[in-house]
C-alpha positions as CSV (number, residue, x, y, z in Angstrom):
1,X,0.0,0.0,0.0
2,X,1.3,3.3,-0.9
3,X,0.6,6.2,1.8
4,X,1.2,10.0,1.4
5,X,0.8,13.1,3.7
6,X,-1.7,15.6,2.9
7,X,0.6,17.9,2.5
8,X,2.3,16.0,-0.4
9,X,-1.5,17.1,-2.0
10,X,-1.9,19.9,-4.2
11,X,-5.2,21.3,-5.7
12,X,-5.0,23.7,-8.2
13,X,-7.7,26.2,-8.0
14,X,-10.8,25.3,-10.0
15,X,-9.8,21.5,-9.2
16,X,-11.1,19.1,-7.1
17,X,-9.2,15.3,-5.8
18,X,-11.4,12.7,-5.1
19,X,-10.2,9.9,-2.9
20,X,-13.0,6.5,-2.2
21,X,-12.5,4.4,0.9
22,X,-11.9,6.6,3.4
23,X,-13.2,5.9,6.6
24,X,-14.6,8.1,9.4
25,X,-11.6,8.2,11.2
26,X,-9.2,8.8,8.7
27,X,-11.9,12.2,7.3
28,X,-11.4,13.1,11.3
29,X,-7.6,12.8,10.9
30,X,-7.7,14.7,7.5
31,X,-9.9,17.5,9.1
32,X,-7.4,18.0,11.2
33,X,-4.1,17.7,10.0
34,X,-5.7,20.5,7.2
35,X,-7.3,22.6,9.9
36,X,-10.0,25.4,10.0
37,X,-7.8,28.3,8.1
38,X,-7.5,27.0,4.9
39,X,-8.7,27.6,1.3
40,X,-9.9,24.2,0.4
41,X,-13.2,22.7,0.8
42,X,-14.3,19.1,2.0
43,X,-17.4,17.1,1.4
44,X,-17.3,13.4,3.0
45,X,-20.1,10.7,2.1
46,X,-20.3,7.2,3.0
47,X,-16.4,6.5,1.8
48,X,-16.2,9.0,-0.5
49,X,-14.4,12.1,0.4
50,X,-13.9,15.2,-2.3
51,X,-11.0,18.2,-1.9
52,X,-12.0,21.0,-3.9
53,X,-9.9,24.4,-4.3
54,X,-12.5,27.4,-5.1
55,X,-11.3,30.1,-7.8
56,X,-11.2,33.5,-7.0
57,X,-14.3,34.4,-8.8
58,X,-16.2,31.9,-6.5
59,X,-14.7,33.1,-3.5
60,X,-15.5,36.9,-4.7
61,X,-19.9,35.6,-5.4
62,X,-19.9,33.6,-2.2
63,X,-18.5,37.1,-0.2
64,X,-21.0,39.1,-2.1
65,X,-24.2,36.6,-1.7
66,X,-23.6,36.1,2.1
67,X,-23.2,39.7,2.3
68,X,-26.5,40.2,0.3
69,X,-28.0,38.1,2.9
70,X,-27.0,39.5,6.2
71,X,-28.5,43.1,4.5
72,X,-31.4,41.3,3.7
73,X,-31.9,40.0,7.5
74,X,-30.6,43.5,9.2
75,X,-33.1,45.6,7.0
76,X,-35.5,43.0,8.1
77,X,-34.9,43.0,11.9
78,X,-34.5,39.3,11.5
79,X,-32.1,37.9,14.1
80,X,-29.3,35.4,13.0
81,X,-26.4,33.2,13.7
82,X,-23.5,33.3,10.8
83,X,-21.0,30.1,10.7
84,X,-19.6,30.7,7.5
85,X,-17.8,27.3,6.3
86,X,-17.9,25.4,9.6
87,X,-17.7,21.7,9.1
88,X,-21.1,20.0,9.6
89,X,-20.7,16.0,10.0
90,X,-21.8,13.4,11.9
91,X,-20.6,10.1,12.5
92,X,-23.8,8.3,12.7
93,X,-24.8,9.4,9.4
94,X,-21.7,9.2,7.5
95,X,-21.7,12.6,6.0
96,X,-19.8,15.9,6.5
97,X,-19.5,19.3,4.2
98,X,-18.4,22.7,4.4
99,X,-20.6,24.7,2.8
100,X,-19.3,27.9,1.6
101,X,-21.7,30.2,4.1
102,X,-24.2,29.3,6.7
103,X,-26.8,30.8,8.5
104,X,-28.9,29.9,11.6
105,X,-32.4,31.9,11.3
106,X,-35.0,30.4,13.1
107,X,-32.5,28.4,15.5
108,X,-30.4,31.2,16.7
109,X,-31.4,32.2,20.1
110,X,-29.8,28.6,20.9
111,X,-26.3,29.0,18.5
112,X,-25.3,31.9,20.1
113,X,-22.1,31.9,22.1
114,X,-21.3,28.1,19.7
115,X,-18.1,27.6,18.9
116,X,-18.2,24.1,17.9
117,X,-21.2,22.3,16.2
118,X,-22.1,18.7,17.6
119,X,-25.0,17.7,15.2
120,X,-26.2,14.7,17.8
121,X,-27.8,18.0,19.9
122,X,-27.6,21.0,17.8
123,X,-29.8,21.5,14.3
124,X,-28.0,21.7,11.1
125,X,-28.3,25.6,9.6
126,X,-31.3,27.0,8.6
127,X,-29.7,28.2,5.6
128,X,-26.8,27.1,3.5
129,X,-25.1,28.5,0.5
130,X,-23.1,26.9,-2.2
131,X,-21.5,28.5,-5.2
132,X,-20.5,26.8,-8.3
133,X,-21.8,23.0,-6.7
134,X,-21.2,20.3,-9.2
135,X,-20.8,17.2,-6.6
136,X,-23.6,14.9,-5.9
137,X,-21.2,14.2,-2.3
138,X,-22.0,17.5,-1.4
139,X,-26.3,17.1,-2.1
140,X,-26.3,14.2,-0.6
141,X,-24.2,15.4,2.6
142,X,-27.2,18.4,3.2
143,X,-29.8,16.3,2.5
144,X,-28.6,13.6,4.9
145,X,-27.6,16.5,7.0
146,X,-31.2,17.4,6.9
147,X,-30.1,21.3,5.9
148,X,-34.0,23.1,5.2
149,X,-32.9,25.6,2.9
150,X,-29.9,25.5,0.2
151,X,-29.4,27.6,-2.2
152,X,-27.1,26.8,-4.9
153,X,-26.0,30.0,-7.0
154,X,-24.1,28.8,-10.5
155,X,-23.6,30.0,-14.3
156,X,-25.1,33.7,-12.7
157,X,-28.4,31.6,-12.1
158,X,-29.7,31.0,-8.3
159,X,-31.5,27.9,-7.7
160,X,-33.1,27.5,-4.3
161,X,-33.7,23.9,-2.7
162,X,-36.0,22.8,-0.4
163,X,-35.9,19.6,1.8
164,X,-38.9,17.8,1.8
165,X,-39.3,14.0,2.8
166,X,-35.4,13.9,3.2
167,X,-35.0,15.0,-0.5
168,X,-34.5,18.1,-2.2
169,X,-36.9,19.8,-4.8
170,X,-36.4,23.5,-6.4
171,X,-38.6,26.2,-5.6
172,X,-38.5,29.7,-6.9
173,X,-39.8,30.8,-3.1
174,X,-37.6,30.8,-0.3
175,X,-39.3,29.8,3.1
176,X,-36.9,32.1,4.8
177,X,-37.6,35.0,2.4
178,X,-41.5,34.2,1.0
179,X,-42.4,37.6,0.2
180,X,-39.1,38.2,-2.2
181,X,-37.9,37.7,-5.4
182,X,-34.9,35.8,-3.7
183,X,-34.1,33.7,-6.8
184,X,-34.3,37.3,-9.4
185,X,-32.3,39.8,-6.9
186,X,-29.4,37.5,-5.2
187,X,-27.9,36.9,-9.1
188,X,-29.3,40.3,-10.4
189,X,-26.4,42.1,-7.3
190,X,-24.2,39.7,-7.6
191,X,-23.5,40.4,-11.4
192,X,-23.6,43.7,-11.1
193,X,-20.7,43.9,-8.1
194,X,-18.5,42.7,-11.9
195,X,-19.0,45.7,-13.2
196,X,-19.6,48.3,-10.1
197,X,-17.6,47.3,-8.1
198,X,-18.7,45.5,-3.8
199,X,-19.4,48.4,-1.7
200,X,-21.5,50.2,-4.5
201,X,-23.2,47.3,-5.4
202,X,-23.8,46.6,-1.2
203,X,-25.3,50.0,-0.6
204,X,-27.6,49.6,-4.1
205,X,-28.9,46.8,-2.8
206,X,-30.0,47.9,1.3
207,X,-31.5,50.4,-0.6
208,X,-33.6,48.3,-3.0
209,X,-34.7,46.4,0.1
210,X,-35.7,49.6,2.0
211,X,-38.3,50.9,-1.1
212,X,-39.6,47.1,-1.1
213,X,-40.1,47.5,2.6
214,X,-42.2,50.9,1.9
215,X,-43.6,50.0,-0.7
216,X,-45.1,47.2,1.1
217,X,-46.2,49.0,4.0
């Protein structure tokens, strides 16, 4: 048998390594002889675990979508927990994934002050957010992860998945966001931060969601 270290392992950006057989125990060793600050992203299922190495340009729409969101909720006065790419596994089920932003919403009040998720007694996030998802290891991982919400943002097109009956189905409505246009706006900003640049494109948008929010009145 021929063994390597993980740091023998490089991943050009826009790649992804796929290794089969690996146990629980050897994605727990893996998780941390890599550690939390690093770019790369992991999705484990049933044996199968996936490395992948984002490009810039994801790393630039996942920024500007989370930060679309957290505008979204503040204009709102809708309270949250963020946990960005934390690892969300669990033994039991044989599944783990780092999703590239996460939001608690309707569990918050009991994430605050978390610094480590244990899925046997906390929820999985109310909200997760994946850019450029190709992987069926990662869909299965939130499904089996029982994640409510995902939203998968690719090709400048935003599809939002539901969970229902342990599978996922698209919807053009967002549960967390009903009375929006979730699926039109989210791509609509994050195309035009190409051209005008983040904190323009940041301040466009609170103010979009302020005239909905009169306008709805």
């Amino acid at each position: 048998m021929i063994t390597f270290q993980l740091r023998q392992l490089s991943v050009p950006p826009g790649h992804r390594v796929i290794l089969h057989d690996v146990s629980w125990q050897e994605f727990e060793a893996i998780l941390e002889e890599l550690g939390d600050h690093r770019a790369s992203r992991l999705a484990y299922s049933q044996g199968t675990l996936q490395i992948r190495m984002p490009l810039p340009k994801h790393e630039k729409a996942k920024v500007i979508i989370g930060d679309l969101v957290k505008i979204l909720l503040e204009e709102l006065e809708i309270d949250c927990e963020t946990f960005g790419s934390t690892t969300f596994k669990g033994e039991d089920m044989a599944f783990g994934v780092e999703p590239d932003d996460s939001f608690y919403i309707q569990n918050h009040a009991q994430m605050i002050g978390k610094e480590r998720i244990d899925l046997k007694v906390d929820p999985p996030p109310d909200l997760a957010i994946e850019v450029d998802v190709t992987s069926k290891t990662q869909l299965d991982a939130y499904e089996v992860l029982r994640v409510p919400e995902l939203w998968r943002y690719e090709n400048a097109k935003l599809q939002i998945n539901i969970l229902e009956d342990g599978k996922y189905i698209e919807s053009e409505i967002s549960p967390t966001f009903p009375n929006w246009r979730i699926f039109e706006a989210i791509p609509r900003f994050v195309e035009q931060s190409r051209t005008l640049g983040r904190s323009p494109t940041l301040r466009a948008f609170r103010q979009w969601v302020r005239e909905e929010i009169q306008n709805n009145l």
